[in-house]
Residue frames as qw, qx, qy, qz and C-alpha x, y, z in Angstrom:
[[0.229, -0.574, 0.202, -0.760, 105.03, 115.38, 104.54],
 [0.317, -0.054, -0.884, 0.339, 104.95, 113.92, 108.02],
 [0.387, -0.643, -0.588, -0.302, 101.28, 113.54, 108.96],
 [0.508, -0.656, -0.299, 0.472, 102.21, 115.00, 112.81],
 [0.373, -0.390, -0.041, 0.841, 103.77, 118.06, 111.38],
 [0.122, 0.712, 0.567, 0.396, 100.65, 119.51, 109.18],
 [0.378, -0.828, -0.409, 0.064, 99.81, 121.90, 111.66],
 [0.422, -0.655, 0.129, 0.614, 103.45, 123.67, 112.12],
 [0.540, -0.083, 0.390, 0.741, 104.18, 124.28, 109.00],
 [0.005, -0.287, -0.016, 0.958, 104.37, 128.16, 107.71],
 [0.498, 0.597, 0.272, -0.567, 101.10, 129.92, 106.67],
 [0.325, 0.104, 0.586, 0.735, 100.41, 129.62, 102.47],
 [0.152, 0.074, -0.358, -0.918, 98.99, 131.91, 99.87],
 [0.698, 0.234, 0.409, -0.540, 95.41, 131.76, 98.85],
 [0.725, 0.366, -0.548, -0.202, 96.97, 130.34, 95.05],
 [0.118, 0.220, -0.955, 0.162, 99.07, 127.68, 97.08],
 [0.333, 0.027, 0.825, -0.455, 96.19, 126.64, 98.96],
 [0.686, 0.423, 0.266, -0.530, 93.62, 126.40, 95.84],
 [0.628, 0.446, -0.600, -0.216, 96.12, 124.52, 93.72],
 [0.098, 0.246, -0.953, 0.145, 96.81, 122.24, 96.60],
 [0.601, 0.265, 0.518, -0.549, 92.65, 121.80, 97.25],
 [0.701, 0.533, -0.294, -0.370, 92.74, 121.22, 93.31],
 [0.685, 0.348, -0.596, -0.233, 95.20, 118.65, 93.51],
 [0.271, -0.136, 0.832, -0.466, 93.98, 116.86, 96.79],
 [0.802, 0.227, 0.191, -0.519, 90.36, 116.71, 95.26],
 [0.513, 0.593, -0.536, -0.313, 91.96, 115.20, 92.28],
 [0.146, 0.368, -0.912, 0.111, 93.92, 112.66, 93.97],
 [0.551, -0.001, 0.404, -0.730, 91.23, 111.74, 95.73],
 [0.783, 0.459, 0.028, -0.419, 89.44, 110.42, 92.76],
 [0.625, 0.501, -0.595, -0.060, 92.23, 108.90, 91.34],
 [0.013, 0.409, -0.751, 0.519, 93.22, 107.06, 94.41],
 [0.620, 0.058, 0.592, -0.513, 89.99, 105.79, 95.07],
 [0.747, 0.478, -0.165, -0.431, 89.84, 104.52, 91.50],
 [0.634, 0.627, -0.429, 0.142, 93.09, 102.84, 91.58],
 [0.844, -0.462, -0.124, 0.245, 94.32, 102.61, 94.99],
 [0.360, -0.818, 0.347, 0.284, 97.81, 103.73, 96.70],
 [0.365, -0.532, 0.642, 0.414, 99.71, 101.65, 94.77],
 [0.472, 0.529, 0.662, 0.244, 97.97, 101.65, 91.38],
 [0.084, 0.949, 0.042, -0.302, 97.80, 105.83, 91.73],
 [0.615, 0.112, 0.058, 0.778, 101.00, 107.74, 89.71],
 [0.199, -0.417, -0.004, 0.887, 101.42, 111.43, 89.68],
 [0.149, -0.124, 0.451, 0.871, 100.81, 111.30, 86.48],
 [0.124, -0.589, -0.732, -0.319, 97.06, 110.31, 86.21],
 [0.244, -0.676, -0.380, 0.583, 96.73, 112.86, 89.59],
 [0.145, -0.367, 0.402, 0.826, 98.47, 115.53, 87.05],
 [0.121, -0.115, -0.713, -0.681, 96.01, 115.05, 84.41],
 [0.226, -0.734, -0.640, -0.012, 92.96, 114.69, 86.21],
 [0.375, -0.644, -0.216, 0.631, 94.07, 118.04, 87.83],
 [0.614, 0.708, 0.194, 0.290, 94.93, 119.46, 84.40],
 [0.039, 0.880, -0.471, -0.035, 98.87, 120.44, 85.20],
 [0.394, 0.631, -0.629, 0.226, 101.99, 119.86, 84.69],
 [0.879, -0.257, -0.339, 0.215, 103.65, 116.48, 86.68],
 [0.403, 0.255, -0.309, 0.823, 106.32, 119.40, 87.62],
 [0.158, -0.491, 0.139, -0.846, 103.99, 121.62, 88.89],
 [0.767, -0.592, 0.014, -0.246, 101.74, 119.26, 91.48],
 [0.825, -0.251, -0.283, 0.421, 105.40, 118.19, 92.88],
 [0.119, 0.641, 0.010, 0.758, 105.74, 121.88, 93.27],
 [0.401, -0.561, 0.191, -0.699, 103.34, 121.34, 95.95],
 [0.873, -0.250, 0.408, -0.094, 103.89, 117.69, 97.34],
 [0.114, -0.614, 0.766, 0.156, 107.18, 116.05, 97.30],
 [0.008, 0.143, -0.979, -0.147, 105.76, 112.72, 96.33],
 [0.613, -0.390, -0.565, -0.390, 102.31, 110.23, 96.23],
 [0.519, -0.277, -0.765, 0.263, 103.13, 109.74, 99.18],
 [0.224, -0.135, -0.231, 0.937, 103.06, 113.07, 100.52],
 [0.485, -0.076, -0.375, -0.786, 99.84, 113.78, 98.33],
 [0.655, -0.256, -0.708, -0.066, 98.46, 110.33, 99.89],
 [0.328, -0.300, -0.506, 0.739, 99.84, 111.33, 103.93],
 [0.080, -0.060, 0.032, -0.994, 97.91, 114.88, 102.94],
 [0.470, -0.120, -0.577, -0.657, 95.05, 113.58, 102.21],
 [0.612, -0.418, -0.661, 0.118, 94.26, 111.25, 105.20],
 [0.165, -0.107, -0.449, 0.872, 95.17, 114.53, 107.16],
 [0.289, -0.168, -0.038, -0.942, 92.35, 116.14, 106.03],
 [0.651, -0.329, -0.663, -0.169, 90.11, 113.39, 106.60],
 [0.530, -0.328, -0.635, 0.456, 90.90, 113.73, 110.12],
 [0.156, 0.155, 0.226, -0.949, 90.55, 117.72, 110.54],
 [0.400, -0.126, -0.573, -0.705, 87.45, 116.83, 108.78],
 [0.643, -0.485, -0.580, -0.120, 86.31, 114.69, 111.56],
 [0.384, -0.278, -0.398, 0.785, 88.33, 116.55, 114.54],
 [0.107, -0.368, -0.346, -0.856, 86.12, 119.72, 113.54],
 [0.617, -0.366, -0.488, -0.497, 82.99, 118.26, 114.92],
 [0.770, -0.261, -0.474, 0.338, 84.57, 116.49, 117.60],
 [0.346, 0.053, -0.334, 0.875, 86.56, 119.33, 119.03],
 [0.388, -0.263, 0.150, -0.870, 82.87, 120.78, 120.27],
 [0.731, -0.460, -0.466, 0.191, 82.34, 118.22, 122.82],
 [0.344, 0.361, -0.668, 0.553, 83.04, 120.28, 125.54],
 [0.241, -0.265, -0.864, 0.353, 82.04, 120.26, 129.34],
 [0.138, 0.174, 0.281, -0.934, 80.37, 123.33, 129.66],
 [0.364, 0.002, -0.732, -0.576, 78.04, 121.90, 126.51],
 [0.853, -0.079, 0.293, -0.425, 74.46, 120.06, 127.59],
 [0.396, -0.408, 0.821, 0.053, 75.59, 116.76, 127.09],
 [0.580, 0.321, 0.749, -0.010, 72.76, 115.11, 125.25],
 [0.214, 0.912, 0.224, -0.269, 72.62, 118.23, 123.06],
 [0.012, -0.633, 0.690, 0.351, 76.47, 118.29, 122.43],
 [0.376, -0.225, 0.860, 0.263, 76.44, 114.59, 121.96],
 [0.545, 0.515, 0.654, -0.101, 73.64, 114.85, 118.92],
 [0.181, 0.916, -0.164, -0.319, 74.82, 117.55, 117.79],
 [0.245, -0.417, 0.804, 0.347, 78.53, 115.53, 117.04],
 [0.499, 0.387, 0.764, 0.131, 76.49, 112.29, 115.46],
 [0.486, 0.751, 0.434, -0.106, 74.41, 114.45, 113.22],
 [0.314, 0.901, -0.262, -0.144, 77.48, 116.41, 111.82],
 [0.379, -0.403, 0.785, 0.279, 79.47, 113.04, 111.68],
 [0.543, 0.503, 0.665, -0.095, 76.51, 111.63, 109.58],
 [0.107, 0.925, -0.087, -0.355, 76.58, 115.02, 107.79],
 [0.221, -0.725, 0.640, 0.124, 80.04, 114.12, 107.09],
 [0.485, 0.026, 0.860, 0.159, 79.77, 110.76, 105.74],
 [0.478, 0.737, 0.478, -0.020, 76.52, 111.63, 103.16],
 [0.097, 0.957, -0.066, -0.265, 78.70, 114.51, 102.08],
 [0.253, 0.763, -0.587, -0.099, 81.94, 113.23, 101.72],
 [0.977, -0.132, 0.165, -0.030, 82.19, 109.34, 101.36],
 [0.806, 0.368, -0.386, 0.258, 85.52, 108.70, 99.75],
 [0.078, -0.515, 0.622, -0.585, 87.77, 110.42, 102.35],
 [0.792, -0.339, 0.364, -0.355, 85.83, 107.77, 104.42],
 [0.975, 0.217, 0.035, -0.017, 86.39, 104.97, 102.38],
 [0.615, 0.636, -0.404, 0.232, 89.99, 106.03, 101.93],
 [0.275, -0.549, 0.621, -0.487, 90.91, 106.11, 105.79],
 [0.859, -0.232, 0.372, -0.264, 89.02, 102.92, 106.35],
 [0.747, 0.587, -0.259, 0.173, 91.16, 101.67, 103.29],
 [0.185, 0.640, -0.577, 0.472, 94.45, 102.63, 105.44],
 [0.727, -0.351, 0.436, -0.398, 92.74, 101.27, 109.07],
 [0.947, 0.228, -0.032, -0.226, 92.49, 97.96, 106.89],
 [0.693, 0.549, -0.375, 0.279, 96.29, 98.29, 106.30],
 [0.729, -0.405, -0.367, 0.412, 97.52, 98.49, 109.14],
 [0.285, -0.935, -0.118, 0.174, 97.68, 101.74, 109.28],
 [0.811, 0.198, 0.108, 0.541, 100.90, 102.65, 107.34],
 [0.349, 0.401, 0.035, 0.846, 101.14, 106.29, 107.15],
 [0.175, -0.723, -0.057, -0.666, 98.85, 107.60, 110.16],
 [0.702, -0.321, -0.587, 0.243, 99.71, 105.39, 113.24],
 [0.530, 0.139, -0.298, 0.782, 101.77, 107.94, 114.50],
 [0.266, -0.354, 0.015, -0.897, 99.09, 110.83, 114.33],
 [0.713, -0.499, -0.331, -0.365, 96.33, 108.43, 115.79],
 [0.704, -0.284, -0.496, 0.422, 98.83, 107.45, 118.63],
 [0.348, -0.202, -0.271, 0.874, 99.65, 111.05, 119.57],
 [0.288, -0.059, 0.055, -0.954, 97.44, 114.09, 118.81],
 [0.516, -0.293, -0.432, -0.679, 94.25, 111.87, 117.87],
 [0.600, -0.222, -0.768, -0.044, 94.75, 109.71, 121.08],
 [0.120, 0.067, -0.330, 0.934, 95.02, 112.94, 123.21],
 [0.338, -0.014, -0.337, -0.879, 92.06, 114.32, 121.58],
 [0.608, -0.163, -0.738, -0.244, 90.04, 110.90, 122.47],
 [0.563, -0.298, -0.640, 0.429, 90.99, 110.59, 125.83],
 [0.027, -0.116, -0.378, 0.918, 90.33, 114.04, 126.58],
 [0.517, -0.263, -0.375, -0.723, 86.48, 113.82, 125.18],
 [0.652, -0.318, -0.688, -0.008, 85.88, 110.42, 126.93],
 [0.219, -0.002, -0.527, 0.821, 86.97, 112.68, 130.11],
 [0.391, -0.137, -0.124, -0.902, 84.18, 115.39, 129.29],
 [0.722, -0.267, -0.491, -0.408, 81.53, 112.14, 128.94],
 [0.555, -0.128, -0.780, 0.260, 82.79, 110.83, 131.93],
 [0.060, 0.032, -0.438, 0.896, 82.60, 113.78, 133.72],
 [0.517, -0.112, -0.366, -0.766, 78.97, 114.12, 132.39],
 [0.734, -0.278, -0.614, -0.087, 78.00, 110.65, 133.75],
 [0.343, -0.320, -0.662, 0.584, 79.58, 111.05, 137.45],
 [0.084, 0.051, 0.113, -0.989, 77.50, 114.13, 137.47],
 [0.330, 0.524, 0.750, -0.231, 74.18, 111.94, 136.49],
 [0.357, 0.544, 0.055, -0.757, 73.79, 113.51, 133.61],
 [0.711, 0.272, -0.540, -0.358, 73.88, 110.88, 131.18],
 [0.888, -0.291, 0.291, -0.205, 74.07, 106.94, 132.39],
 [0.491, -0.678, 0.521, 0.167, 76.88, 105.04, 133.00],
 [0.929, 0.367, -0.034, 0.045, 78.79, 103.83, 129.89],
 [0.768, -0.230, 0.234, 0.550, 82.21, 103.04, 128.89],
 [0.195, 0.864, 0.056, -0.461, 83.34, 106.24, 127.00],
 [0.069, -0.332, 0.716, 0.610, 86.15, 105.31, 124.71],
 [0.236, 0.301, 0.878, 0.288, 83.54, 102.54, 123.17],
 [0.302, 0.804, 0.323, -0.397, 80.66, 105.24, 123.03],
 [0.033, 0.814, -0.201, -0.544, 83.05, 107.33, 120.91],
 [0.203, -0.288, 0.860, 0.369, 84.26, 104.18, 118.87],
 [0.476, 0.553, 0.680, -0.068, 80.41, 103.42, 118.53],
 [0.364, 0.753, 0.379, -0.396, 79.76, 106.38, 117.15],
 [0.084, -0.507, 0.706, 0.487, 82.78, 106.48, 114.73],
 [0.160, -0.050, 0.976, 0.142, 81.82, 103.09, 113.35],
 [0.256, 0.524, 0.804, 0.114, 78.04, 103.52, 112.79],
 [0.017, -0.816, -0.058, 0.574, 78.54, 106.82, 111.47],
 [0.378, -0.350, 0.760, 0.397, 81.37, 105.68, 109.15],
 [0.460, 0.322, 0.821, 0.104, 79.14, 102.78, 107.71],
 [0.362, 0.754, 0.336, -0.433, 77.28, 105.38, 105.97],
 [0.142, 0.838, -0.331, -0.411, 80.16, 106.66, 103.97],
 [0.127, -0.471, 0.863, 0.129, 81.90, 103.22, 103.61],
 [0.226, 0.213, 0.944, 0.105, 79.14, 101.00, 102.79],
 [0.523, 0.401, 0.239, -0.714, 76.88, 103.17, 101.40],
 [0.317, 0.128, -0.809, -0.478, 76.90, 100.99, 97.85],
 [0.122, 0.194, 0.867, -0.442, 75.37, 98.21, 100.74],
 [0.097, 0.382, 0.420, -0.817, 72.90, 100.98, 102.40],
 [0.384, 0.327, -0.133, -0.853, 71.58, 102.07, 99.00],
 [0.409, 0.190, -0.635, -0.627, 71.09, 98.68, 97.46],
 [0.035, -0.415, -0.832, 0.366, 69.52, 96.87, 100.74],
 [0.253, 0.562, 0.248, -0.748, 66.97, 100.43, 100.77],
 [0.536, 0.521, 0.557, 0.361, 66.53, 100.37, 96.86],
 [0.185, 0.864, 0.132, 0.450, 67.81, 103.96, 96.73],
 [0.263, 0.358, -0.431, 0.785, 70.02, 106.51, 98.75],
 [0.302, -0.416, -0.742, 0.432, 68.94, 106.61, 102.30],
 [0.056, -0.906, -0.169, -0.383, 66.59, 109.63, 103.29],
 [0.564, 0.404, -0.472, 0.545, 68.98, 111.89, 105.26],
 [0.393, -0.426, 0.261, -0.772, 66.94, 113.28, 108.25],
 [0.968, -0.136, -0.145, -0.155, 64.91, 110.07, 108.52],
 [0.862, -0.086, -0.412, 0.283, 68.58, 108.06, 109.22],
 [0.098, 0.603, -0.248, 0.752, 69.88, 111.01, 110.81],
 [0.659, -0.403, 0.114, -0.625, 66.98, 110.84, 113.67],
 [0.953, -0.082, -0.236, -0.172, 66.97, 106.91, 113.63],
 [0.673, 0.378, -0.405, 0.490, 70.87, 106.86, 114.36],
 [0.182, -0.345, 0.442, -0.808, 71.01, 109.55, 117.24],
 [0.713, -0.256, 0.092, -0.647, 67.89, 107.49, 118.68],
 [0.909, 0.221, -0.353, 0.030, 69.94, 104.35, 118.42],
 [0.688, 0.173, -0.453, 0.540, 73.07, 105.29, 119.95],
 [0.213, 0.396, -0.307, 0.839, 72.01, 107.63, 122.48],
 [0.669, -0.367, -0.474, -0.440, 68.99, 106.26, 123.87],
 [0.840, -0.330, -0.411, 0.127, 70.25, 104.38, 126.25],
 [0.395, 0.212, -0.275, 0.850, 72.37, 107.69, 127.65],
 [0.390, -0.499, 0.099, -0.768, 69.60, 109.55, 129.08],
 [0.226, -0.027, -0.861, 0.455, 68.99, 109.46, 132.12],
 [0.278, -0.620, -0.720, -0.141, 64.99, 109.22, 133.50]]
């Protein structure tokens, strides 16, 4: 399936869509265990507990099961993002986002780990989306923040990098948490890094 054309393509059932959540979760797991090119159908099929006929019922290939995955990752983070807008208090929107990217990471670390896994590759199977809907999507937030700052409501930064910060030390959570837990001697507390994060990266936005 071609990562840019999720979005057209024709409404499914509630069974289609809980056998393909059943064998996304799946892959998931098996994919992160194994990698892209260690995965097979067949372990995906068994962890799932069907037929190798029936999950190519619903994806033409790993790859297609692999391209599906990293989509969702991305509605997964475009969610959150897509309430940045202008009408929004600014400091209020822009904590709000962090704390339900954070949210996001503590909740659902592989999908992290698997995208940063792709980033790592050079991108292979999502350039395309990140060059066209996700770089729309970017450039039209960094607008909002900008608009926010010539208005003196927040102090002057560069906006793409804000938005890249907050990607990146969000992220970390999900992607290094192995790190996170064995620097801390235990899983981080989630409010405590929650607070500590948003007071990090946004600090230095307000405006006196």
């Amino acid at each position: 399936m071609d990562i840019t054309q999720a979005d057209s393509l024709p409404k499914k059932t509630r069974i289609q869509q809980r056998r393909e959540k059943l064998v996304l979760d799946c892959a998931l797991d098996v994919f992160a265990t194994y990698g892209f090119h260690g995965a097979t159908i067949d372990q995906i099929a068994d962890r799932a507990e069907l037929s190798k006929p029936n999950v190519l019922y619903y994806f033409k290939s790993k790859e297609d099961i692999y391209q599906s995955l990293l989509q969702r990752t991305l509605n997964g983070w475009n969610d959150s993002f897509l309430a940045i807008t202008l009408d929004g208090d600014p400091m209020e929107t822009l904590e709000k986002y962090v704390s339900a990217k954070m949210d996001y990471s503590f909740e659902n670390p592989l999908p992290s780990r698997l995208f940063a896994s792709e980033v790592m590759s050079g991108l292979p199977n999502t350039k395309e989306a990140l060059v066209t809907s996700v770089r729309a999507m970017v450039d039209e937030k960094a607008a909002i923040i900008q608009t926010w700052m010539d208005q003196g409501k927040l102090r002057h930064v560069d906006p793409h990098h804000l938005i890249f910060s907050i990607w990146s030390v969000t992220q970390h959570y999900a992607d290094f948490a192995a790190q996170i837990e064995c620097l801390l001697g235990g899983p981080p507390d989630r409010a405590h890094t929650k607070a500590a994060v948003i007071e990090i990266l946004l600090r230095g936005l307000r405006v006196d």
